[in-house]
C-alpha positions as CSV (number, residue, x, y, z in Angstrom):
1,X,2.1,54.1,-40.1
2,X,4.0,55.8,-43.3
3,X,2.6,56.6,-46.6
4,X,5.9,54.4,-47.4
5,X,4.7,51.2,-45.9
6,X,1.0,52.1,-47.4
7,X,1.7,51.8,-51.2
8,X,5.6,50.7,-51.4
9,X,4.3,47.4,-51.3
10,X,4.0,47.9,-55.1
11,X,2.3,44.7,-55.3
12,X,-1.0,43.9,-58.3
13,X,-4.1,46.2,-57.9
14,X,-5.5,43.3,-55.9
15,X,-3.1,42.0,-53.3
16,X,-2.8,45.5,-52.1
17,X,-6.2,45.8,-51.8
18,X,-6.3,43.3,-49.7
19,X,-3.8,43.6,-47.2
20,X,-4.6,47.8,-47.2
21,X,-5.6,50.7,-47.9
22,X,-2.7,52.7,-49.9
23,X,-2.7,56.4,-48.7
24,X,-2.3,57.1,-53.0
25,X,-3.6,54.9,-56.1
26,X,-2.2,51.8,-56.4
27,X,-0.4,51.0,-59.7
28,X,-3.0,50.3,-62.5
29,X,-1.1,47.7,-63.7
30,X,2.6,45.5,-63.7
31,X,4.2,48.1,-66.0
32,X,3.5,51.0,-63.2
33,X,5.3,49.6,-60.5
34,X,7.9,51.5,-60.5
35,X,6.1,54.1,-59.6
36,X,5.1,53.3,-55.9
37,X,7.4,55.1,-52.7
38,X,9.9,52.4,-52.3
39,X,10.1,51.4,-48.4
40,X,13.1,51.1,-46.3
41,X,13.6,47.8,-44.4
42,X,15.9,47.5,-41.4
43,X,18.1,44.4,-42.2
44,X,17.9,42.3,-38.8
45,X,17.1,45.6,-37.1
46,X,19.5,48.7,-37.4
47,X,22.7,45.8,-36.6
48,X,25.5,48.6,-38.5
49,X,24.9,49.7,-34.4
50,X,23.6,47.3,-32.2
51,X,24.0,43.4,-32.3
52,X,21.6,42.1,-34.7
53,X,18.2,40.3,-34.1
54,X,17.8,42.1,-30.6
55,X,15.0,44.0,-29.5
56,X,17.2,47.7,-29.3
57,X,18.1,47.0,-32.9
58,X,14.6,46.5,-34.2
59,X,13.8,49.9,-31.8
60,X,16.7,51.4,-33.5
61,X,15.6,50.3,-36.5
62,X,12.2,51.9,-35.9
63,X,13.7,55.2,-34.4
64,X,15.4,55.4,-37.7
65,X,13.1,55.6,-40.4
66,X,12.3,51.7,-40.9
67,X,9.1,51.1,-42.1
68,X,9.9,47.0,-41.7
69,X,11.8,45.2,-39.0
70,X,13.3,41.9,-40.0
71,X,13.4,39.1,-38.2
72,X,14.9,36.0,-39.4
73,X,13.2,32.7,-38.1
74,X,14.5,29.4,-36.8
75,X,12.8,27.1,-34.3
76,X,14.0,26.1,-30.9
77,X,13.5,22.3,-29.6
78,X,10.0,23.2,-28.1
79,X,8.7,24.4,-31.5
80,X,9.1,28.2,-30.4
81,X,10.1,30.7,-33.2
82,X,13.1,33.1,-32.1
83,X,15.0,35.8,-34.4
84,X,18.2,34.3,-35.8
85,X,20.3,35.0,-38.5
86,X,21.3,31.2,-38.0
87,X,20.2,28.7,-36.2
88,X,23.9,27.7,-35.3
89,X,24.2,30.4,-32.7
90,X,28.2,30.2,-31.1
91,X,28.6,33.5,-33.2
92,X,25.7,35.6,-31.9
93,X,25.0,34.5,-28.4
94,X,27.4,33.9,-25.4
95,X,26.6,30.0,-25.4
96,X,30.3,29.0,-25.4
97,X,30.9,30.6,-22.3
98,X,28.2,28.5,-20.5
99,X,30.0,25.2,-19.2
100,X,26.0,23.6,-19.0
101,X,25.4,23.5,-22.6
102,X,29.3,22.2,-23.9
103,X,28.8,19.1,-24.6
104,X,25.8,20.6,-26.8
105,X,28.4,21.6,-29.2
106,X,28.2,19.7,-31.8
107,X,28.5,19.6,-36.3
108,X,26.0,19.1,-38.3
109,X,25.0,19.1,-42.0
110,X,23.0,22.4,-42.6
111,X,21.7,22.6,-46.5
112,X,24.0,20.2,-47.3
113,X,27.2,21.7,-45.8
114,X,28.9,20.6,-42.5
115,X,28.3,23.2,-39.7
116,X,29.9,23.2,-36.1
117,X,28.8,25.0,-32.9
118,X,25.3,25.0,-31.4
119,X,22.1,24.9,-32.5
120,X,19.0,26.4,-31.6
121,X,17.1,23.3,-32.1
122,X,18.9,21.8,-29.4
123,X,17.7,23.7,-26.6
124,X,14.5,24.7,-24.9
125,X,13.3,28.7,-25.2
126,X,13.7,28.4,-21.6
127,X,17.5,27.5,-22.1
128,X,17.3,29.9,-24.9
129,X,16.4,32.6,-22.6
130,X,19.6,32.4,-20.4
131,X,21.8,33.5,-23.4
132,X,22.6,36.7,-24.0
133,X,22.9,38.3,-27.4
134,X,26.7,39.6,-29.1
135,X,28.2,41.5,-32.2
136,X,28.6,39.0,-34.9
137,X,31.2,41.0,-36.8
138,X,33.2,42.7,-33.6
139,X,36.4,43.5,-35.8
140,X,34.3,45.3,-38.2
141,X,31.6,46.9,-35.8
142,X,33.8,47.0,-32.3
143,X,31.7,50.3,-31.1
144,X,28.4,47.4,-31.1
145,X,30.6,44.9,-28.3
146,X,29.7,47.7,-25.8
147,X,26.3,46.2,-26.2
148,X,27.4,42.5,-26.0
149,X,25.4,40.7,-22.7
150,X,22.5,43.1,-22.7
151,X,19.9,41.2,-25.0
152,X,18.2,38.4,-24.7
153,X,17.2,36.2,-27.8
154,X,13.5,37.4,-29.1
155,X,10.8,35.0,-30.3
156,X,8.7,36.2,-33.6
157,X,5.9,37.2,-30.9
158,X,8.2,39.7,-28.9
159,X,9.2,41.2,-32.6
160,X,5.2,41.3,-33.6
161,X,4.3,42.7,-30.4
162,X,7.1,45.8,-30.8
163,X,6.1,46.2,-34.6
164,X,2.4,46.7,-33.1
165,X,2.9,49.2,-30.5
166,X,5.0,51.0,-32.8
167,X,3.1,50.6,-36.1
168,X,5.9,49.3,-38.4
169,X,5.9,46.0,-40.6
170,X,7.5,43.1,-40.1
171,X,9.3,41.4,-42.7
172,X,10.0,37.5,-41.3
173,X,12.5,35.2,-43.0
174,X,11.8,31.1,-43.2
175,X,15.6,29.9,-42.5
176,X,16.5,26.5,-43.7
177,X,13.0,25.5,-43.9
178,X,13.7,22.0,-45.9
179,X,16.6,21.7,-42.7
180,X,13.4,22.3,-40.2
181,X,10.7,20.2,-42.0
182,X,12.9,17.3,-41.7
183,X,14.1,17.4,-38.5
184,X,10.0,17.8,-37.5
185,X,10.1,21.8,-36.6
186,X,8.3,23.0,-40.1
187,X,8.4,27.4,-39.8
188,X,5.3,27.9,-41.6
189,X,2.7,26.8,-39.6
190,X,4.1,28.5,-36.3
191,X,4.4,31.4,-38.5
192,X,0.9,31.5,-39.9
193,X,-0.4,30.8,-36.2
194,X,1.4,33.6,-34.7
195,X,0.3,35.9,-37.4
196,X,-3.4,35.1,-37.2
197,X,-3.3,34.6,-33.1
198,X,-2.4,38.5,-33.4
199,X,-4.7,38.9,-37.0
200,X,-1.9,40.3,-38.4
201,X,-2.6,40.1,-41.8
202,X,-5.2,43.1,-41.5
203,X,-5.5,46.5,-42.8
204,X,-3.1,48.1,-40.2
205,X,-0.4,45.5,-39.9
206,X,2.2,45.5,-43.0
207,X,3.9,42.0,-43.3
208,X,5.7,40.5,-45.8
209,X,7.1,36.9,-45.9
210,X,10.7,36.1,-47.5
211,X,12.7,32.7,-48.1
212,X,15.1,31.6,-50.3
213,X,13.7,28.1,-50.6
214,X,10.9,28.3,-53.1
215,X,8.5,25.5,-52.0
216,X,8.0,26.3,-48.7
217,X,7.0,30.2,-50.1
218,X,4.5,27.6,-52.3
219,X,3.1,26.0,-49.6
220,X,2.4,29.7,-47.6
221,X,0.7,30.9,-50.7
222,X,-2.2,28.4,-49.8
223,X,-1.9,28.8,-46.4
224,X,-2.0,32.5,-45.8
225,X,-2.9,35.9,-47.5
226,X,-0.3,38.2,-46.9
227,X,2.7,39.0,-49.8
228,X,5.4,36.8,-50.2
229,X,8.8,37.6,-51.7
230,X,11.2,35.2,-53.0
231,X,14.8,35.8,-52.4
232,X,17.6,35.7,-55.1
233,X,21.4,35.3,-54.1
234,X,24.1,36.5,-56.4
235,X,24.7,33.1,-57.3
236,X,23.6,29.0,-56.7
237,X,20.1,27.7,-56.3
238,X,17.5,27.3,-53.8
239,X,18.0,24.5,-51.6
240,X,14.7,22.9,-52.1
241,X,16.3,22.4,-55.9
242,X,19.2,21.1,-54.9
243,X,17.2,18.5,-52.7
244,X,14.5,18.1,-55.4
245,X,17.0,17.4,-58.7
246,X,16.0,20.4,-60.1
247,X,17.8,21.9,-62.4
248,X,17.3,25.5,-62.0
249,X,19.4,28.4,-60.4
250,X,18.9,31.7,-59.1
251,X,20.2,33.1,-62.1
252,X,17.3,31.1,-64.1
253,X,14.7,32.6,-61.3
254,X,15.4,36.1,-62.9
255,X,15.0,35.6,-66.4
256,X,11.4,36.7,-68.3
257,X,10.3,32.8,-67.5
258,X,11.5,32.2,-64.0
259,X,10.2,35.6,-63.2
260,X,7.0,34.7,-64.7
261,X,6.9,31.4,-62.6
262,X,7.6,33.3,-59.5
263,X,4.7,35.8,-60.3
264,X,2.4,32.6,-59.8
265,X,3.1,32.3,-55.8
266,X,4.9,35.6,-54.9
267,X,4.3,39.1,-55.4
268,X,8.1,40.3,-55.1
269,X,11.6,39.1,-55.2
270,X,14.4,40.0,-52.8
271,X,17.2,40.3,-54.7
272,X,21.1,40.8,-53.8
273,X,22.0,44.1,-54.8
274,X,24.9,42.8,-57.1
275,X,22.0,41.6,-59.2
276,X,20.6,44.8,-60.2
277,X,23.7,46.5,-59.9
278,X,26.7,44.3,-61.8
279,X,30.2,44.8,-61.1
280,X,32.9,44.8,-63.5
281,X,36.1,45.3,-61.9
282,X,34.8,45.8,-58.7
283,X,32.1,49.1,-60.0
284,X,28.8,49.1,-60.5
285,X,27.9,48.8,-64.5
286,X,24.7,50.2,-65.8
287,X,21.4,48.7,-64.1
288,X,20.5,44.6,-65.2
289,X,17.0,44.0,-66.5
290,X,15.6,42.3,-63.5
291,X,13.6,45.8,-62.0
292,X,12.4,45.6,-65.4
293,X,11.4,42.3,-66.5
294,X,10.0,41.7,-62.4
295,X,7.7,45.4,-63.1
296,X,6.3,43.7,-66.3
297,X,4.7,40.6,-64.5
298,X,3.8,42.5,-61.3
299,X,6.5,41.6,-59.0
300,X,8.3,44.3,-56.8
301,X,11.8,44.2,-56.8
302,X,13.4,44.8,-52.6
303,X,17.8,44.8,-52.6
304,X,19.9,43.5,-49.9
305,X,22.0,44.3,-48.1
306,X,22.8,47.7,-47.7
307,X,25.6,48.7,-45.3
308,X,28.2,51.5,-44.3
309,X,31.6,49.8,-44.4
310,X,33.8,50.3,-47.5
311,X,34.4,46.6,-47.4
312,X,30.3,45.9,-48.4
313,X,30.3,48.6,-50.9
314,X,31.4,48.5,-54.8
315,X,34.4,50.3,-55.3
316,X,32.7,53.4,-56.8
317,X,30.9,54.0,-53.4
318,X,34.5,53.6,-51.3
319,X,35.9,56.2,-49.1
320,X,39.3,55.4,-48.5
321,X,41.2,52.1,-48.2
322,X,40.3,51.6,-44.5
323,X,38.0,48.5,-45.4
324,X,35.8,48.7,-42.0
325,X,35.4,52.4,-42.5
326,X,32.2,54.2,-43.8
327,X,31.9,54.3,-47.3
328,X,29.1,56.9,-49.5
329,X,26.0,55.0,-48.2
330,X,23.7,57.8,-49.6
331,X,25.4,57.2,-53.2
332,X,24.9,54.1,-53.0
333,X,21.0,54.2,-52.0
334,X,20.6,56.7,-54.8
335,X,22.2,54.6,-57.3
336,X,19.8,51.7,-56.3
337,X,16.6,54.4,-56.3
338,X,17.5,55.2,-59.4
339,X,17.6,51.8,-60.8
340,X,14.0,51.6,-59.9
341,X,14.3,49.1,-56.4
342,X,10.8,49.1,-54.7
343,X,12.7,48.7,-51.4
344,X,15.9,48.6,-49.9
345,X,17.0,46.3,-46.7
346,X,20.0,48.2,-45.1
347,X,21.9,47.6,-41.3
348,X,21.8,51.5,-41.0
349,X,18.4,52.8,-42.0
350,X,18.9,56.4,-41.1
351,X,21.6,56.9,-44.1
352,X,18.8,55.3,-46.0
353,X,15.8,57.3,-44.6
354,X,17.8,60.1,-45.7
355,X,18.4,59.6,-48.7
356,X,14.3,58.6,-48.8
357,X,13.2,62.2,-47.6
358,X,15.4,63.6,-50.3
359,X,13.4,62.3,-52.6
């Protein structure tokens, strides 16, 4: 296991203490934590070069530098947890081409927005398992099609079992978890059992757990001892607001008070890059305050996504006008660094990693 994964957790003096022992001292207090090795997480494995969520990108993912593999959860009809970006599946899998499950196709309402195609919590893992895994974005990433067919779908144990033999942590995601409770497939206590079945919130065993639903990351906080990190998109609210009446928005999350209020049941946020890095005419602007204000009340700050294509990138970090075609990924990493991120998710973790041993 790296020094990386050891102390860029970056969490309170406590937390770290109990979920390891960091190979240097642990920040003294919130204002230091800044100052912890930020860790590289591969973003549904390394998917800039294999079909994401498959068992060779999370080995990519490993090969490359990753100190975290990340698996995004959603439940099948039986209750078992597999790695999907979705739980509607017609874009990652080969389902349409199987005439057995057609008249599975179906639409419904996801987070309150209609969805149409087919749903993991339609099937079986054992129907699951007869699908094979493909590129999400082939007109972007046609070299990763070679590998369409090849994969099956993995279930969070097949993820925790790799992450073991190969001493890396895993970062899970809770998808549509207010979607899942109501439909009788909660995440979290699958989650939690698979985690203590393989005691995986010991010294050896990195994990951190991510949604961007706040109550469920409540609930886990009294169910579990391991970090948790609330995610922040560039813009709207969690769902469990929207559901709830509340008022709030993510934007509201990462003031001085919502940070605050996060601090009470997580011990870092997952932020879209965008906000700590704003745009103005398409360039990144000098860093926001979030790193910051999220240092002062002991929350690490992780950024999503980083990836190659010029098309993903802020227009200071282009190459070209060729929009699927590799961008300045390390300038773009560095730029982050410097900002003061704690981690960085990215779909090609050996740009990243490089940029990591520069440093």
């Amino acid at each position: 296991m790296t020094s990386r994964i050891l102390v860029g957790l970056g969490l309170t003096l406590a937390a770290t203490i109990a979920l390891t022992t960091p190979a240097v001292a642990a920040p003294a207090d919130a204002t230091e934590a800044s100052l912890v090795e930020p860790v590289l997480i591969g973003h549904r494995g390394a998917s800039g070069y294999r079909p994401e969520h498959t068992i060779a990108a999370y080995e990519l993912a490993i090969e490359q530098g990753a100190d975290y593999i990340e698996p995004d959860l959603v439940s099948t009809k039986d209750g078992v947890l597999v790695a999907r970006h979705e739980n509607e599946i017609g874009g990652t899998t080969d389902v349409a081409d199987h005439p057995e499950f057609a008249a599975r196709r179906t639409t419904k309402t996801i987070d309150g927005r209609p969805v149409t195609g087919w749903f993991t919590e339609d099937f079986t893992y054992k129907e699951l398992r007869t699908l094979r895994a493909k590129e999400r974005l082939p007109l972007v990433r046609p070299d990763n099609t070679a590998y369409d067919g090849q994969e099956r779908i993995p279930t969070l144990d097949d993820v925790i079992k790799l992450a073991r033999r190969e001493g890396v942590g895993i970062y899970p995601e809770t998808k549509h978890p207010t979607y899942f409770d109501s439909i009788g497939l909660s995440l979290e206590e699958p989650l939690v059992a698979a985690l203590a079945k393989r005691k995986w919130d010991d010294a050896d065993d990195p994990v951190i757990i991510q949604s961007f639903e706040t109550a469920n990351l409540r609930d886990l906080d009294t169910m579990i001892d391991v970090p948790l990190a609330q995610l922040v998109d560039a813009s709207g609210k969690p769902y469990d607001f929207t559901a709830a009446g509340d008022p709030r928005t993510y934007t509201d999350l990462l003031t001085p008070t919502g940070l605050a209020w996060i601090a009470t049941y997580a011990d870092g946020v997952g932020a879209n890059k965008d906000r700590v890095l704003p745009r103005t005419g398409g360039a990144t602007t000098v860093p926001s305050p979030v790193v910051g204000d999220a240092h002062d009340v002991g929350l690490i700050v992780h950024v999503w996504t980083l990836r190659r294509e010029n098309q993903f990138m802020a227009t200071n970090f282009r190459i070209g006008t060729d929009p699927n075609a590799p961008g300045d990924l390390a300038a773009e990493a560095r730029a982050f660094l410097d900002a003061g991120v704690d981690g960085i998710f990215s779909d090609n973790p050996d740009l990243v990693a490089a940029v990591l041993d520069e440093r």
